[in-house]
N, C-alpha and C positions, 0 to 999 in steps of 0.2 A: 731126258733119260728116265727111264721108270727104276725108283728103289728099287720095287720086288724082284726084279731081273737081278740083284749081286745077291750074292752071297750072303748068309749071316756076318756079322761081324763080333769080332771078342767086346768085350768090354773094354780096353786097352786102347780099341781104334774110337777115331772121331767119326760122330753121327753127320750123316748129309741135313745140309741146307735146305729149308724146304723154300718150294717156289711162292715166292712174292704174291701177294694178293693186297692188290684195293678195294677201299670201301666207300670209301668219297673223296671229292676233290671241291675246293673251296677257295674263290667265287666260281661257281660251275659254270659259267657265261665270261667273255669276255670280247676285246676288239679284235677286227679281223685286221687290224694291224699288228698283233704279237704284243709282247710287252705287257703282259699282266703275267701280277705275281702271285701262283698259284697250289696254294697248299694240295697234296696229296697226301690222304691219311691210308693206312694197313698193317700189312707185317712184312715180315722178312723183306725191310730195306735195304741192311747192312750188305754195303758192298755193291750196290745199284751202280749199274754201265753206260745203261740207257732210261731216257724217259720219253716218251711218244706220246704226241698230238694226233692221232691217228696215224699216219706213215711217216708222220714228220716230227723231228726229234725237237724234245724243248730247246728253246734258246742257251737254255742254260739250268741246271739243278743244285742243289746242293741237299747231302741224303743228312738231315737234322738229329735225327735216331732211326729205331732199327723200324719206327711204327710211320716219319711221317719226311717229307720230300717238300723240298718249295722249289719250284720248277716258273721258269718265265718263257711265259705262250708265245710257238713261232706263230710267224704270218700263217693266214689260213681263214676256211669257211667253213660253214654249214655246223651237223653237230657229229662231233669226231668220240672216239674209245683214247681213253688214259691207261696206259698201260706202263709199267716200270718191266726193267729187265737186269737180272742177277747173273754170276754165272750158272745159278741152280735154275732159270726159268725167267721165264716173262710170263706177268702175272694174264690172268683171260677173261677177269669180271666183265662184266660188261657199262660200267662208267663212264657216263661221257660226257663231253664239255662243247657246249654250244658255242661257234662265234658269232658276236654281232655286230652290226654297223654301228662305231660312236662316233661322233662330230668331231669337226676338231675346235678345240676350248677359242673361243673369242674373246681378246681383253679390249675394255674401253676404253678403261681410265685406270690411274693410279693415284694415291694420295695422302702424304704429299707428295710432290715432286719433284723434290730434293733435299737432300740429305750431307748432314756431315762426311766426309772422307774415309774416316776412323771408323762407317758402320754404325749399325743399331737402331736406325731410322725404321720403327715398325708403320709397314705402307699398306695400305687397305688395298686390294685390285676389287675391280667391278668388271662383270663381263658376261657371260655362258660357257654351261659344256664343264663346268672346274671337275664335277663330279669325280673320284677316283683320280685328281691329280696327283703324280708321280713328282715333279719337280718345279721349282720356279726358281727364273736365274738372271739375277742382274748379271748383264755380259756374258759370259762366259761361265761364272761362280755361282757356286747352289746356297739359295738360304733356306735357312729354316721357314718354314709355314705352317699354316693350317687352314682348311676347309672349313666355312665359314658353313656355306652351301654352294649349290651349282651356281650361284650366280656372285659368290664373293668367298675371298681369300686375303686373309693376316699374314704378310712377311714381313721378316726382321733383315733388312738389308746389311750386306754382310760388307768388310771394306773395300773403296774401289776410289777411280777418279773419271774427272770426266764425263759426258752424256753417257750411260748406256742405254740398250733395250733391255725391258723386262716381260719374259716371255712363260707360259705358266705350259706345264707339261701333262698329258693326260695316253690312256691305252687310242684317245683316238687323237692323236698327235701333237706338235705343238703350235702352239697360238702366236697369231702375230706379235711384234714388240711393240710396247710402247715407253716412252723415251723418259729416264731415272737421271737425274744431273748429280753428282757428286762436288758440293761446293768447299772451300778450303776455307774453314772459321778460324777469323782472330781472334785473339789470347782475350779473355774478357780485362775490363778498366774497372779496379776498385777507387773509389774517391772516397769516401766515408763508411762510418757505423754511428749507430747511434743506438742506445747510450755506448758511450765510450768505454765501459766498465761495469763490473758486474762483482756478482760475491764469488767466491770461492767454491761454494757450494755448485756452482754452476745456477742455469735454469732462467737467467736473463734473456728475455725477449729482444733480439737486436736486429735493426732494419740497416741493412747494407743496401747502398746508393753505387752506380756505375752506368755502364752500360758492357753492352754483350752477353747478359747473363743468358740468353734461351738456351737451355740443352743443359743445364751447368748438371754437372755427376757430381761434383762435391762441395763441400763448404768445411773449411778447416780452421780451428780456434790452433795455434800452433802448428803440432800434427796431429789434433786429436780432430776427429767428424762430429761432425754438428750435426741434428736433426734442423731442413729447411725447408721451403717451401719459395718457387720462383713464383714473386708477380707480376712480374714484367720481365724484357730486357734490361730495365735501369735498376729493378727492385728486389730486394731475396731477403723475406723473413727467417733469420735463426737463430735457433735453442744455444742458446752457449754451455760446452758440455762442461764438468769441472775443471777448473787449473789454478794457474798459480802466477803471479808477475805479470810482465807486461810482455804478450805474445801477439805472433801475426797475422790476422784475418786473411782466408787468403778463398777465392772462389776457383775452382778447376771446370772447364767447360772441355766439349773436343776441339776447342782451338786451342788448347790451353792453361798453364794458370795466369791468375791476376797473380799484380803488386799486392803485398801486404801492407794491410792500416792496421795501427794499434788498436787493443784490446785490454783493460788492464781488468787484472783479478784482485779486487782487496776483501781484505778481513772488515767485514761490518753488518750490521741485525739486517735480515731480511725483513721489511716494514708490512702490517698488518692492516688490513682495513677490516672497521668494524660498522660503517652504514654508510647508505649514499643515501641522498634528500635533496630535490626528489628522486624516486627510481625509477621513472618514465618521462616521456617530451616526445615532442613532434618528429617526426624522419625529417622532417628537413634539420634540425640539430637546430641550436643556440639558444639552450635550457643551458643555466647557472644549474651546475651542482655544488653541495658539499660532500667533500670524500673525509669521516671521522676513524681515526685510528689510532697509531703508534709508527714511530719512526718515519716522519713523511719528510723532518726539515732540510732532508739533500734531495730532494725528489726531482728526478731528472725528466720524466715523463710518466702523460696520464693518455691513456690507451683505452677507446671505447673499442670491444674487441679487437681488431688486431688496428683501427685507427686512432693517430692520434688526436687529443684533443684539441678543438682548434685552439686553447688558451687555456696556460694553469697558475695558479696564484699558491704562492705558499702561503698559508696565514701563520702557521704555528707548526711544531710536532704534531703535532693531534688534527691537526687539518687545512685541509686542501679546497679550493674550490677552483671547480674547470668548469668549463666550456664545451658541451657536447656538439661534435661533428656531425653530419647528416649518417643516415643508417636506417636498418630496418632490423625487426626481429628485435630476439633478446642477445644482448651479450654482456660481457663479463667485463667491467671497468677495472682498472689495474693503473698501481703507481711503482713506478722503477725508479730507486735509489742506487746510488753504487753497490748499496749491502744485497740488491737484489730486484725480484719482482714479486709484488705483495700477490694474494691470495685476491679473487676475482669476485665483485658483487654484481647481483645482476642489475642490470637496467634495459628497460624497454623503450622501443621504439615506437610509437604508438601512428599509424595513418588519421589523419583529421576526420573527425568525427562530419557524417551527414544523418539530417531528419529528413523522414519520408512519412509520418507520418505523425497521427497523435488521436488516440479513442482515448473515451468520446471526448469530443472537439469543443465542448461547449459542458458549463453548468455554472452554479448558482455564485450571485457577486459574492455569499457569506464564506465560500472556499471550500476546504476541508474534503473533497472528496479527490478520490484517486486515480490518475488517468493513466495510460500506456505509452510511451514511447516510441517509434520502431525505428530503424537505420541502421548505419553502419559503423565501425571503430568506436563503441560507446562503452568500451569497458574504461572502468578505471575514472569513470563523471564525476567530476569537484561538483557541480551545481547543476541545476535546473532551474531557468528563472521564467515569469509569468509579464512578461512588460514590464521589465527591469527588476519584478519582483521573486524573492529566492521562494523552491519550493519549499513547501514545512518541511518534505523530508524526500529524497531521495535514494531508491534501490537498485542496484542493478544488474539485472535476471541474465543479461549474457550481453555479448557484444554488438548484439542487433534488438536489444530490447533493454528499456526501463520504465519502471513506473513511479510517479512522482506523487504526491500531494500538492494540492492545488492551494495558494495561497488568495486571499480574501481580497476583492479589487472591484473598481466602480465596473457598472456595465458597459458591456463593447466588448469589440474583439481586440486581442494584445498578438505581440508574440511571442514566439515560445522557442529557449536558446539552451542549446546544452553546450556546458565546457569540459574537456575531456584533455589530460594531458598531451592531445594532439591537436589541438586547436578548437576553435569553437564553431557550431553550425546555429545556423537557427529558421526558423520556417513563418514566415510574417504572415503577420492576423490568423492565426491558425487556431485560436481558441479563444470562444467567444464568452464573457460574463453575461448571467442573463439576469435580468431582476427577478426578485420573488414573486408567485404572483397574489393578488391582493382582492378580498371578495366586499363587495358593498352590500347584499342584499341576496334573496333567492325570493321569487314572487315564480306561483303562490307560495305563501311559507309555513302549508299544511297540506295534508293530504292522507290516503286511506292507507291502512294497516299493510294492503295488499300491496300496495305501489301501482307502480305501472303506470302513473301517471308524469305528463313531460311538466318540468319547473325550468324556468331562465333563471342564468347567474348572471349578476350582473359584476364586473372593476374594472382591472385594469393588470397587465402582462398578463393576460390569459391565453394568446395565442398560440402558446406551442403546450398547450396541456396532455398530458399524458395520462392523468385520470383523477376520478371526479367520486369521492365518498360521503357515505351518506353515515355519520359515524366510521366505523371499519369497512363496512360494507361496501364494493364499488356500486358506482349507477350502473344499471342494467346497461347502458351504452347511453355515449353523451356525442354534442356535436359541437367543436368551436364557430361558430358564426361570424367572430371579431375579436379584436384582439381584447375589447370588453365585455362579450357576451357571449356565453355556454348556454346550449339546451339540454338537459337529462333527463333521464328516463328513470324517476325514484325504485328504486328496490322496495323489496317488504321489507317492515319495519318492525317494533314493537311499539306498542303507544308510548305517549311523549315525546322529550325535545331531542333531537339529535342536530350536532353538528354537521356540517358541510364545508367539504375543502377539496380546493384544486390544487393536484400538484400539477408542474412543471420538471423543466432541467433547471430552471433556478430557485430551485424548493418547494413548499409547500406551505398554501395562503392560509391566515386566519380563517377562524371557524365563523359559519352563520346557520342561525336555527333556525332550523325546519321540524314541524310538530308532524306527528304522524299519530292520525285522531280514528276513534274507535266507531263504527259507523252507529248512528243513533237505534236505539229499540222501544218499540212502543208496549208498554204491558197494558192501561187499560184507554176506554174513549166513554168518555160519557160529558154527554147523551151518547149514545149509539146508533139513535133512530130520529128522525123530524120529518115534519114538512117540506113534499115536494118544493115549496114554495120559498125554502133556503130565507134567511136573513139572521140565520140562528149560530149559537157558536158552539164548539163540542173542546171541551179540556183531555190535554193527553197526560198521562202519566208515563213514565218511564225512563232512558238514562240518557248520555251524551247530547240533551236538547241545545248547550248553549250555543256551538257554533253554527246551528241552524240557518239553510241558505234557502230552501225551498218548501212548503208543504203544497202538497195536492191532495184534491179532495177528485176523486174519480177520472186521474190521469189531468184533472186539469188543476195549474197552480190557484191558490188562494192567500189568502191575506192572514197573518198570524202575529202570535206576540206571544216573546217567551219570557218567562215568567221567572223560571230557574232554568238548571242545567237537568232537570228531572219532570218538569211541569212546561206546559206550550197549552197556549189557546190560537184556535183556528176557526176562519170563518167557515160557514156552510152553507155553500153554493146553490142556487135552485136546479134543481135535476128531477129526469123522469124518477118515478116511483122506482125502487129495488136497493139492492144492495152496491155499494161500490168502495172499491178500493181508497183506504186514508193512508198517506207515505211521509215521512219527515226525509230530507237529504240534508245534510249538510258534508264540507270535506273528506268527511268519514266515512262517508259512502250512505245508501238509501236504505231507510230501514225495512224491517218485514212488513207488509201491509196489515191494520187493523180496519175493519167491516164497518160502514156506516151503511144505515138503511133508510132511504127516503120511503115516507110514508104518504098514499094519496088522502087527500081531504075527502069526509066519508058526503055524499050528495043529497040533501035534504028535498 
């Protein structure tokens, strides 16, 4: 009906209705089996008649406010018009809602696969298709759930008995069953606590012993709740909350409660620990400790985290010594008296120490230098020993590394142990002593300013040398030959003695002198000149003569005699007439040449 066709109306009359309009519908898509539920947003809802899938009315609507509609999709195809209808109008947007083909959900498995009677058994399903599931239902009855994803779903099984199917519901239908047993639990069996008593304060750690505990909901000191923890069917760690007298431990499962064992509450000091010693040992457990403190002489039990010790000895008030259980990790040691449970020290569980390694492997029998470690579980190293002997000192860089000081030992290889509050490893002949090495001689035991010439060493552990100096200086490059004999290549030097020393990895050998000589200089010769017919001698002056090993008199050697280290006489050779070269050589190298002249005999 069109407004503008009435009449004005007074102010007194009520205004018309206007016609319904959509603007979206949300999820716009759904099964072409119906049954999805489907928000419709607009206006003028208030008082909606009808909702339509295109000519076919929703399954069902409910009009939310005057803006929005949740409507559940009939059976239907293709992509249809959402339209609502008032008595003022049926709205005419053009919004529409596709149907599609969805699978129908496939379950595999469930798990577990049974459950208490009473409900509450949350069951994992596996399958396909869960996507947009609508319902899952052991037998007949809906539980609670959640979409995991399309291929898994969390229910909380609701009460029931007997086998049933549980079948999971979706817009594209529902899924096979697969079979949920509802079993009837007995009442659980309390047989002990331990300790028997606790303070007042509450806060005693007590291990209740039975069986039936799986599922257990509650644990009650009286009627007060206990915070607990199930470890088993036979085991239930718990907090005992405050009270007073002697009350009833009691465990409530869905079978059930238990029998109650006593519990008694007394007035007495909650006992204090003030050190453990040691505070680490092996995971396999049975390290002696001392536990020092206050108030230990009722001490009922000693608890490496939440186990007990395999054995506890009272010695005094002030202390305890136990017996550590097997374990890993750090946990809190703790002593339970009736006045209570003491305050927690830690101790560690340490894995057995392994070596895999050891830099460098080898050096000197006199010790003192410092090698690497490597491996595993090495934190925490009492000792390092060298073939039963301790290192000088021991540090240790992290649980895979330490490095020791090497203590002083005959030569040979030893081995090498570390102990670690988790047992001891050790790695045999792994690091060798080497003797120092030791020089007898260097020949020749002179030579030029310049170097460059090769000298032999001669002793003994020379064979693994690492370098060869001449003073500070290394050799230009050396060669070991034997384990007695080095060749080098002298460096330059400055004139006079210099020592000579090989090191090694087992240190570094006595010095042996080598001179490094200045090559000789001729300043004057006289005679200067003679007879081709040689039988004559010429005097040199000048410096470095004493070591003198060669003179030549025109490239060819001659016969000499030195006189000083500044003075040489030299024979002179017969030779053609002219001028030729005079040279001195000795280690030092050959000097510059001075000019002698053979003169011919004049012919009468």
């Amino acid at each position: 009906m069109n407004r503008s066709a009435h009449p004005p109306t007074s102010s007194a009359e009520p205004s018309l209705a206007a016609t319904p309009s959509v603007t979206s519908v949300s999820p716009p898509s759904g099964s072409t089996a119906g049954g999805t539920a489907v928000t419709v947003t607009g206006t003028g809802f208030t008082g909606a008649t009808a909702v339509r899938f295109g000519a076919t009315h929703a399954a069902s609507f409910v009009v939310d406010s005057d803006t929005q509609i949740t409507a559940t999709s009939p059976v239907g195809s293709g992509t249809v018009q959402v339209t609502v209808t008032t008595p003022s109008g049926t709205s005419n947007q053009f919004v529409t809602y596709t149907y599609v083909t969805a699978p129908v959900p496939v379950l595999t498995s469930v798990s577990p696969t049974s459950g208490p009677a009473s409900g509450g058994t949350v069951v994992t399903l596996s399958g396909s298709g869960f996507s947009g599931a609508t319902a899952v239902r052991f037998g007949g009855v809906s539980a609670a759930f959640t979409v995991n994803s399309s291929a898994q779903v969390t229910a909380t099984a609701p009460a029931g008995s007997g086998t049933v199917a549980v079948t999971v519901s979706t817009p594209g239908g529902t899924s096979n069953g697969v079979s949920f047993t509802y079993v009837s639990t007995p009442a659980p069996v309390l047989t002990s606590v331990s300790p028997t008593s606790g303070p007042a304060s509450g806060g005693t750690v007590v291990t209740l012993s039975g069986s039936g505990f799986s599922g257990a909901t509650a644990v009650r000191f009286g009627g007060v709740s206990a915070a607990f923890t199930v470890n088993s069917s036979a085991q239930i760690t718990a907090t005992a909350p405050p009270g007073s007298g002697t009350v009833a431990v009691t465990v409530t499962t869905p079978g059930g409660t238990s029998n109650g064992v006593s519990f008694t509450y007394v007035s007495a000091s909650v006992p204090v620990l003030t050190s453990v010693s040691p505070n680490s040992g092996p995971a396999a457990g049975g390290t002696t400790v001392t536990l020092t403190g206050t108030g230990l002489t009722t001490t009922t039990a000693v608890r490496f985290g939440a186990t007990p010790a395999t054995s506890f000895t009272v010695v005094s008030d002030t202390h305890v010594t136990a017996v550590a259980p097997p374990g890993t990790g750090t946990v809190a040691i703790t002593a339970t008296t009736p006045g209570g449970t003491s305050n927690g020290l830690s101790y560690t569980y340490s894995g057995a120490p392994t070596l895999s390694g050891i830099s460098p492997n080898q050096g000197s029998t006199s010790g003192g230098n410092t090698v690497t470690l490597t491996g595993t579980n090495l934190t925490g190293a009492t000792s390092v020993t060298f073939g039963g002997t301790p290192a000088t000192s021991v540090t240790v860089l992290s649980a895979t590394q330490i490095t020791a000081v090497v203590p002083a030992a005959t030569a040979g290889p030893v081995d090498v142990t570390v102990t670690t509050p988790g047992g001891i490893s050790t790695l045999p002949k792994s690091y060798f002593y080497v003797s120092p090495p030791v020089l007898a001689g260097v020949t020749p035991p002179s030579g030029p300013l310049s170097g460059g010439n090769t000298v032999t060493l001669t002793g003994s552990n020379l064979i693994e040398a690492t370098a060869v100096r001449f003073g500070a200086t290394p050799a230009t490059s050396f060669t070991v030959v034997s384990d007695t004999r080095i060749t080098a290549v002298v460096p330059a030097g400055s004139a006079g003695l210099s020592s000579v020393t090989v090191t090694t990895v087992g240190g570094t050998s006595n010095p042996v002198s080598y001179t490094y000589l200045a090559a000789p200089g001729i300043t004057t010769l006289v005679p200067n000149q003679g007879s081709t017919s040689g039988g004559s001698t010429a005097t040199l002056t000048g410096s470095n003569f004493a070591p003198t090993t060669t003179v030549r008199v025109g490239g060819a050697p001659t016969g000499f005699t030195v006189v000083s280290d500044t003075h040489l006489v030299a024979d002179i050779p017969a030779g053609a007439a002219g001028p030729v070269d005079v040279t001195v050589t000795s280690p030092g190298g050959t000097s510059t040449p001075a000019v002698y002249t053979r003169v011919a005999s004049p012919n009468i």
